[in-house]
C-alpha positions in Angstrom: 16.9 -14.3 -5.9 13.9 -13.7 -3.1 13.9 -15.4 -0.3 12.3 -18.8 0.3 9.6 -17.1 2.4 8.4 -14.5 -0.1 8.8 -16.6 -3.7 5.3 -17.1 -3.7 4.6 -13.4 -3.5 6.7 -12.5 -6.2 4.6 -14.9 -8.0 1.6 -13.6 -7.4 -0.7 -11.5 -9.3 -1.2 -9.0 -7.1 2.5 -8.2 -7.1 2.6 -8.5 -11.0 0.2 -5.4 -11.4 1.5 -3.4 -8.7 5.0 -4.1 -10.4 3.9 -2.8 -13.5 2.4 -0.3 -12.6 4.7 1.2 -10.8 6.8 1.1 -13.5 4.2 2.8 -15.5 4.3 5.6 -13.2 7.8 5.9 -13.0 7.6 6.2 -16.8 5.7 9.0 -16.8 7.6 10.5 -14.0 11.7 10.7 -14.9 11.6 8.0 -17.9 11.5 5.0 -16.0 15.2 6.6 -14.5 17.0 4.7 -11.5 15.5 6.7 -8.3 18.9 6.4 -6.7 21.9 7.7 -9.6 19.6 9.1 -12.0 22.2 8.0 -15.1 20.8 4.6 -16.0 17.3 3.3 -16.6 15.6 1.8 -13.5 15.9 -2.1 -13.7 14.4 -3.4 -10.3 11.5 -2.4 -8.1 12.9 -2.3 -5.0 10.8 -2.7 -1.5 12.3 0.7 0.4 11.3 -1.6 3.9 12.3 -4.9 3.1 9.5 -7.5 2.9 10.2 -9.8 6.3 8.0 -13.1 6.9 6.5 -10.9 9.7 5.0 -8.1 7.4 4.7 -10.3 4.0 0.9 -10.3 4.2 1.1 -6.2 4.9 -0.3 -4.7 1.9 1.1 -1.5 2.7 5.0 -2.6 3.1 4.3 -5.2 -0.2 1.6 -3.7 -2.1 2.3 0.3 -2.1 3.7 2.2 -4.4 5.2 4.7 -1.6 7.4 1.8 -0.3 8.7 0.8 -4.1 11.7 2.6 -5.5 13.0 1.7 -9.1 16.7 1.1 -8.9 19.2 0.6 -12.0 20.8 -2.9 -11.2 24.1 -1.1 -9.4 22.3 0.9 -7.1 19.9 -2.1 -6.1 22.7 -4.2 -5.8 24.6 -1.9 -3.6 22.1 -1.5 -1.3 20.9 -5.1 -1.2 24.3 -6.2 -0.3 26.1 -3.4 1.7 26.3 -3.5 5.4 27.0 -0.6 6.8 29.6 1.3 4.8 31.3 -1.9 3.0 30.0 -3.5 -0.2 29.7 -6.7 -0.9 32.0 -6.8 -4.5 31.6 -10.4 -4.7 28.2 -11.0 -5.6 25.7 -9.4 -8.0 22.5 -10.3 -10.5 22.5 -11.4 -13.3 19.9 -10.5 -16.5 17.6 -12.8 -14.9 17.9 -11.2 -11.4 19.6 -14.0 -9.8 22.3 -13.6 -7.6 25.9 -14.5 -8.8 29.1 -14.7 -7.5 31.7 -12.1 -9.4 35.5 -12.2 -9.0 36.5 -8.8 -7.4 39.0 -6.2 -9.5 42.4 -7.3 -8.9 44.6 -4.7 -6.9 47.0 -3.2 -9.1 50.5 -3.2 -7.1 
């Protein structure tokens, strides 16, 4: 789910038709593939620099296809929620993209 501070821009038109049409390149491109494994079909356009609520108004961190990558819902979620080298197991997206909480595979001992 975005943050409070960039909702509206998800919203918006302008990022509706950059959205698209990015994935209509990407079509064109690889098939629409994820830009990161290259197995699955891309499911989320990703901001490579994340959108902050200092450059939100930046057209060319929100707005540009050269910071957009389209990610299969895996790779987005691993690096949405890693920090450094651990990931975070325990939360994910759902269809909808928002986040959910996932019970981590059990240890087999």
């Amino acid at each position: 789910m975005a943050k409070e501070y960039a909702k509206k821009f998800y919203k918006s038109k302008a990022w509706q038709v950059c959205r698209q049409s990015f994935i209509a390149k990407r079509v064109t491109v690889d098939g629409a593939m994820c830009e990161h494994c290259g197995d699955v079909p891309g499911y989320i356009v990703d901001h490579i620099k994340e959108i902050t609520p200092n450059n939100i108004d930046d057209p060319n961190v929100t707005l540009s296809h050269d910071n957009l990558q389209y990610l299969c819902l895996e790779c987005h979620n691993v690096k949405t929620f890693s920090t450094g080298s651990s990931v975070r197991k325990d939360i994910g997206f759902d269809e909808q993209g928002n986040v959910i909480h996932v019970s981590p595979p059990l240890n087999n001992r």
